[in-house]
C-alpha positions in Angstrom: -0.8 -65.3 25.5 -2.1 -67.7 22.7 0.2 -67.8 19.5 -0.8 -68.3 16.1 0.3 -71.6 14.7 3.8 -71.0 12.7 6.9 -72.6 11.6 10.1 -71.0 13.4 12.1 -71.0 10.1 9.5 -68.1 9.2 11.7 -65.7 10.9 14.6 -67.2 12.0 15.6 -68.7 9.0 16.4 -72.3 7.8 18.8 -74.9 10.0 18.0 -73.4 13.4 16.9 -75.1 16.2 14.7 -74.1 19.0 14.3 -76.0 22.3 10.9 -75.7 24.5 11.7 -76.3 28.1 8.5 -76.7 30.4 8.4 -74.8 33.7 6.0 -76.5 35.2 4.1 -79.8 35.0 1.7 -79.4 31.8 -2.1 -80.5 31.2 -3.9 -79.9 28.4 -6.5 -77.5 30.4 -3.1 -75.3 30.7 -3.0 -74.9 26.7 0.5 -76.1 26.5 2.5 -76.1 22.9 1.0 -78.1 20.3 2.0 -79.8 16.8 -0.2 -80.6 13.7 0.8 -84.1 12.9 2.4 -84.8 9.6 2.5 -81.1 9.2 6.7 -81.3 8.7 5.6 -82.9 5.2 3.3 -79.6 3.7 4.4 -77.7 1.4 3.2 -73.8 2.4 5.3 -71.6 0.3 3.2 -68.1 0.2 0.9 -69.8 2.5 2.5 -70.0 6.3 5.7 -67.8 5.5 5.2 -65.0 7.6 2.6 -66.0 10.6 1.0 -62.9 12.5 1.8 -64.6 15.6 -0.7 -62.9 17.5 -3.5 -63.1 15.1 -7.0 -63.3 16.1 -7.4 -66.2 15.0 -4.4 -68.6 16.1 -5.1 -71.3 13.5 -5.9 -69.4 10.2 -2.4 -70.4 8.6 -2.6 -73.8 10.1 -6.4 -74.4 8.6 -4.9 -72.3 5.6 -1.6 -74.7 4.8 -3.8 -78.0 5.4 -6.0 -77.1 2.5 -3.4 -76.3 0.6 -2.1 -79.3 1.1 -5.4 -81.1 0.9 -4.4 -82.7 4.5 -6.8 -82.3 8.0 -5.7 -81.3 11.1 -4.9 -83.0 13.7 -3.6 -81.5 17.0 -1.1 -83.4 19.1 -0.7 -81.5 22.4 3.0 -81.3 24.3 2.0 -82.8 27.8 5.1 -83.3 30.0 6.7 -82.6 32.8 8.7 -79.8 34.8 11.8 -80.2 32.6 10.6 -81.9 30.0 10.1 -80.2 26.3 10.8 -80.2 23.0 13.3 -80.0 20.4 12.3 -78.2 16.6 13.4 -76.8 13.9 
């Protein structure tokens, strides 16, 4: 299912890694993983530290940090591959 928008050092703490390994060839009709550009550079303390990951709606924190931040949104979708994915800490 659809998860909210969050940064994995929510709840796994800081200097971990995670790696994203596609399955299967991706398109964006398949809703494949997707990054807000420029969002590594926000500051969200006590506004994206602990995500509902299944909220109902998946991009309240997201919407919620960018204003913070005075920044917009812009969605960059992970379109690759079998085998291909992503590196992110």
């Amino acid at each position: 299912g659809t998860l909210a928008f969050h940064r994995d050092t929510s709840y796994m703490g800081m200097g971990v890694f995670t790696f994203w390994l596609a399955l299967d060839d991706l398109t964006s009709e398949m809703g494949p993983l997707e990054y807000a550009r420029g969002s590594h550079c926000w500051t969200t303390k006590g506004v994206a530290d602990i995500p509902n990951l299944y909220a109902k709606d998946p991009q309240y924190v997201l919407r919620a940090a960018a204003k913070s931040c005075r920044s917009k949104v812009d969605l960059v979708p992970v379109i690759v591959q079998r085998g291909g994915g992503s590196i992110h800490n």
